[in-house]
C-alpha positions as CSV (number, residue, x, y, z in Angstrom):
1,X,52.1,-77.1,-73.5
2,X,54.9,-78.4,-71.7
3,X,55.5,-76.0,-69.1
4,X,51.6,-75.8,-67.4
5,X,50.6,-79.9,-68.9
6,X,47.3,-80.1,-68.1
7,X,47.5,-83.7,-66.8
8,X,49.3,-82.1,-64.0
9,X,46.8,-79.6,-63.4
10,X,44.0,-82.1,-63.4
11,X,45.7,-84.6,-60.8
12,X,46.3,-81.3,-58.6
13,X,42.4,-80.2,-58.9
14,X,41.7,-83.4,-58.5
15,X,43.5,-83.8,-55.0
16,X,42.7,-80.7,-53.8
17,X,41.4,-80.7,-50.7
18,X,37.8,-78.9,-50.1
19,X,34.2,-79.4,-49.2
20,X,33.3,-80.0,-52.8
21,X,36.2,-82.5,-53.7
22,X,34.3,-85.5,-53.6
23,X,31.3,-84.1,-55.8
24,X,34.2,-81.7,-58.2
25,X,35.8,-85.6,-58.7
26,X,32.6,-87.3,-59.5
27,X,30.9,-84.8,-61.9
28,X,31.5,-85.7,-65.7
29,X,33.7,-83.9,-68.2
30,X,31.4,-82.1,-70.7
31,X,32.1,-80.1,-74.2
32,X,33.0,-76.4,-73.7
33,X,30.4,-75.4,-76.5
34,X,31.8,-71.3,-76.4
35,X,28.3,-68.7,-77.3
36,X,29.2,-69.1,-80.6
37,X,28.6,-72.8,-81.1
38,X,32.3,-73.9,-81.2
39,X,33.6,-76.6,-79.8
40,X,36.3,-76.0,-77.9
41,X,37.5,-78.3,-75.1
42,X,36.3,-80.2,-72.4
43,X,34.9,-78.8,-68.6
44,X,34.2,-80.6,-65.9
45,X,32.8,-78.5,-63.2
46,X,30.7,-78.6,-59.7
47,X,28.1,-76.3,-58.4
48,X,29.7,-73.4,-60.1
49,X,31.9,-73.4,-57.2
50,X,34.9,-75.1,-59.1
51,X,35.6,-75.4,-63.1
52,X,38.7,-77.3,-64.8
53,X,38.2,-76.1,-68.4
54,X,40.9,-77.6,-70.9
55,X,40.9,-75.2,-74.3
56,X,41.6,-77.2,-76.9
57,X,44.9,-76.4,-79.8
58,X,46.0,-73.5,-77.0
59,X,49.7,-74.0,-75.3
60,X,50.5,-71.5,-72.0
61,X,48.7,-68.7,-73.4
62,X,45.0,-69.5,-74.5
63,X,44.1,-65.3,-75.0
64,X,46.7,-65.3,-77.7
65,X,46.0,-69.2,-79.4
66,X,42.1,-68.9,-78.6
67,X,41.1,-65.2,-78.3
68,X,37.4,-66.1,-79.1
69,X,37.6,-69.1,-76.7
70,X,39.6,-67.2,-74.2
71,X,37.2,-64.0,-74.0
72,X,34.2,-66.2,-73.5
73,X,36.1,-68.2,-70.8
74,X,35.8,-64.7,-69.0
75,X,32.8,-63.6,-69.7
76,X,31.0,-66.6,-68.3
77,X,33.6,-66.6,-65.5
78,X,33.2,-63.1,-64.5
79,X,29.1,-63.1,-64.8
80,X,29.0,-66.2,-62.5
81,X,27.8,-68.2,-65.8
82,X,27.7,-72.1,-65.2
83,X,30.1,-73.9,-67.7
């Protein structure tokens, strides 16, 4: 999706300035395996303090291209799950 890239969200996350930037920058990207199994895009996150999660075949709106995806996004997100 053109208007929210991702490659400019990464750089931004990326040069964000906090405590946890140098450990955020170091960790590895990882599957985002959803509860159901699926495959669906790559996380890279650090001490469940900060998450970059990339949904994969989504545009601007991953609730309406992912629904699945998207509602388990949230649920881990609002029960302080670890991606």
């Amino acid at each position: 999706d053109l208007m929210c890239n991702w490659y400019g969200n990464q750089a931004w996350t990326s040069a964000l300035e906090w405590k946890g930037k140098a450990g955020f920058n170091a960790a590895a990207e990882a599957p985002f395996v959803t509860t159901y199994g699926t495959n669906a895009g790559v996380v890279r996150s650090y001490n469940n303090q900060f998450t970059f999660l990339r949904v994969f075949n989504s545009g601007h709106m991953v609730p309406q291209d992912q629904p699945a995806v998207a509602l388990d996004m949230l649920n881990k997100f609002l029960s302080s799950e670890a991606f």
